[in-house]
C-alpha positions as CSV (number, residue, x, y, z in Angstrom):
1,X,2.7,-21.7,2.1
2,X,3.8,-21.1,-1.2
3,X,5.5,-17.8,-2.7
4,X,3.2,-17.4,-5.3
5,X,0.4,-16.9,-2.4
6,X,2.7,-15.4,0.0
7,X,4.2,-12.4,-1.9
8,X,0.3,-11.3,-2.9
9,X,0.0,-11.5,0.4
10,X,3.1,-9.4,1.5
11,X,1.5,-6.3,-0.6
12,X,-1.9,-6.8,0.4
13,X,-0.7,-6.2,4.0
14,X,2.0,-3.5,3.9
15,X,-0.4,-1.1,1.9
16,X,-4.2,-2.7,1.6
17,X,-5.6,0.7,1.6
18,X,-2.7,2.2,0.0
19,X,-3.2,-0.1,-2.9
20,X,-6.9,0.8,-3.0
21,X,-6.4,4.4,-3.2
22,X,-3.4,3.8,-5.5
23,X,-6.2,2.2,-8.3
24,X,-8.0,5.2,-7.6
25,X,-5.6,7.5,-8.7
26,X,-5.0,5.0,-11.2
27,X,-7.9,4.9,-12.7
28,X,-8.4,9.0,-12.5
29,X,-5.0,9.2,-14.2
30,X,-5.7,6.9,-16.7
31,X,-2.7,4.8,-15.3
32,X,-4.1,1.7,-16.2
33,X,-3.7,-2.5,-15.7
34,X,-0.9,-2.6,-18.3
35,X,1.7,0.1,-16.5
36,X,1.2,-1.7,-13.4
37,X,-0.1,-5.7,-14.3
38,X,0.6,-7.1,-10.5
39,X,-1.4,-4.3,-9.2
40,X,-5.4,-4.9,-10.3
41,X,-4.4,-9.0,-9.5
42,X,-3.5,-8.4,-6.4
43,X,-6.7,-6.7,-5.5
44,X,-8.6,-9.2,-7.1
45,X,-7.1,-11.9,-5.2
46,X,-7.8,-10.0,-2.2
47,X,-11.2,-9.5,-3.1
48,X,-11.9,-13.2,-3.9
49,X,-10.0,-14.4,-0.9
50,X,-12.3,-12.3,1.1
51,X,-15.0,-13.4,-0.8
52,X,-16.6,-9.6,-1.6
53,X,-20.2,-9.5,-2.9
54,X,-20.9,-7.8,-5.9
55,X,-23.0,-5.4,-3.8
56,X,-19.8,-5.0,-1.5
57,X,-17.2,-4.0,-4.3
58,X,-19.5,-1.9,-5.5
59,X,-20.1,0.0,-2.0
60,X,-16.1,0.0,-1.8
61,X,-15.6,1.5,-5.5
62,X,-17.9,4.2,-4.6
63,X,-16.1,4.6,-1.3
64,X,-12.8,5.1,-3.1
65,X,-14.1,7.4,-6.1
66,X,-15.1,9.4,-3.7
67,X,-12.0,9.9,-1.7
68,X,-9.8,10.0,-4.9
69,X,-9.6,13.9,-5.1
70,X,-7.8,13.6,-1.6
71,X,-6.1,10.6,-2.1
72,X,-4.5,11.3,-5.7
73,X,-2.3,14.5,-4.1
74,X,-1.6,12.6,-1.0
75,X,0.1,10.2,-3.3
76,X,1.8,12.8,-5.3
77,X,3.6,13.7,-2.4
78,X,4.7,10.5,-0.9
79,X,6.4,9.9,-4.4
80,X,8.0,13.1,-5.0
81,X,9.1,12.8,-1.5
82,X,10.7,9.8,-1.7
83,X,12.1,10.8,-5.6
84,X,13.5,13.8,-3.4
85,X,14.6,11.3,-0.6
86,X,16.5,9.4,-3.3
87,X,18.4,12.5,-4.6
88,X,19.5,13.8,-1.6
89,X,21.3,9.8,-1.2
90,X,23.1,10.2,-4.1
91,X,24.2,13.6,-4.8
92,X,27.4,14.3,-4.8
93,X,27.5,16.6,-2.0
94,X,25.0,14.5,0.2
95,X,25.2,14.9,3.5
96,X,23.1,14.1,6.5
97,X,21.3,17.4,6.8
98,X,20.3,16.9,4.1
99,X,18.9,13.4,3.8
100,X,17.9,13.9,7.1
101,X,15.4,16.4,6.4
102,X,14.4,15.0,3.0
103,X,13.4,11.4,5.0
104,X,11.6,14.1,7.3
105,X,9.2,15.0,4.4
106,X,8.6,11.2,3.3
107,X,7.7,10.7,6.9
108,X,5.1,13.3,7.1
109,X,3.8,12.5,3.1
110,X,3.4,9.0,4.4
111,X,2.0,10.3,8.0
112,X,-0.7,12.4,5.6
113,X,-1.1,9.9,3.5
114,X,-1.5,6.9,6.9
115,X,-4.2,9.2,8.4
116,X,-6.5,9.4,4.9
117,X,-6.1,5.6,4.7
118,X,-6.6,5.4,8.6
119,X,-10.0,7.3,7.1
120,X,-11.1,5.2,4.1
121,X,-10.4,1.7,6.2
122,X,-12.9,3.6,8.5
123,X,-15.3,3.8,5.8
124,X,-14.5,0.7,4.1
125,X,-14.4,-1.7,7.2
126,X,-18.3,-1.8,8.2
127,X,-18.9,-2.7,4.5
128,X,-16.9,-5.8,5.2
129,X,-18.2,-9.0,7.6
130,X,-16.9,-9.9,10.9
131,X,-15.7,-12.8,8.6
132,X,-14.3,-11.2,6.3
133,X,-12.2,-8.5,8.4
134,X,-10.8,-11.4,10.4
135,X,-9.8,-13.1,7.1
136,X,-8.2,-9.3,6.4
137,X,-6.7,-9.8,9.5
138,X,-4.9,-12.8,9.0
139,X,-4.2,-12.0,5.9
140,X,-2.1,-9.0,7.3
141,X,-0.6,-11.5,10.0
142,X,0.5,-14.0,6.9
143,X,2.6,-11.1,5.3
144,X,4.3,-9.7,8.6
145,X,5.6,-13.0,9.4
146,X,6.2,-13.1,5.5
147,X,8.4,-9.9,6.0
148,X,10.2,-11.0,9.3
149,X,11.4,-13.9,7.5
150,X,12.9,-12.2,4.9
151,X,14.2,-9.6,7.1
152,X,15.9,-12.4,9.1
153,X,16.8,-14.1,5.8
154,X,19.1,-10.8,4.7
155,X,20.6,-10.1,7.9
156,X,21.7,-13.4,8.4
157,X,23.3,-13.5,4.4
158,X,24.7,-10.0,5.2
159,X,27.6,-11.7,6.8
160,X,28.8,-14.0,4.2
């Protein structure tokens, strides 16, 4: 396959429904296509790939503008966590207390954040085909092995 295809692929399936409620917030913020340009492509190809009735996105839109008052602060705080994450790396008195309990906040924003999408795919799934949510599926599958091939790819540089 491709990396034009694959790398799509590679977002769709780390963060499907974090991408969805990330155009959401998005489009409340008024963050739009040209701050982000990948972003409303990648859900389009996901959408086309699965083949999404008009009916369907329209049932999904609604499903997400209706979640985006608790998805929008769920976002907030996975980024300011990992902005705060980031500074306790670099300071100049870092130490690993402190990074320590700053990766403890990302991993509850992202816990918060995993359980609200664990919520929307809940309501977003029975809109979707059997068809379609294998196609999701394997979709997903495409991008892990996408990821474990990278993965192997660096550690296998890392010693030259």
């Amino acid at each position: 396959m491709n990396k034009k295809i694959l790398i799509p692929l590679l977002a769709a399936a780390l963060v499907v429904c974090g991408l969805i409620a990330t155009k959401a917030f998005a489009a409340d913020t008024g963050i739009g296509s040209a701050t982000i340009p990948a972003h409303g492509k990648i859900l389009e190809r996901i959408a086309n790939q699965l083949k999404l009735t008009a009916d369907q996105r329209t049932q999904i839109k609604s499903v997400i503008s209706g979640e985006k008052d608790t998805l929008a602060p769920l976002l907030t705080s996975v980024h300011d966590a990992r902005k705060d994450l980031r500074s306790a790396i670099r300071a100049s008195d870092a130490n690993e207390a402190n990074v320590r309990a700053a990766s403890a906040k990302v991993a509850s924003a992202e816990a918060d954040l995993a359980v609200e999408r664990m919520k929307l795919y809940g309501k977003i799934a029975p809109i979707l085909t059997d068809d379609q949510r294998a196609q999701l599926a394997g979709l997903q599958q495409r991008a892990d092995e996408f990821v474990d091939n990278v993965i192997a790819r660096i550690g296998s540089g890392l010693g030259d």
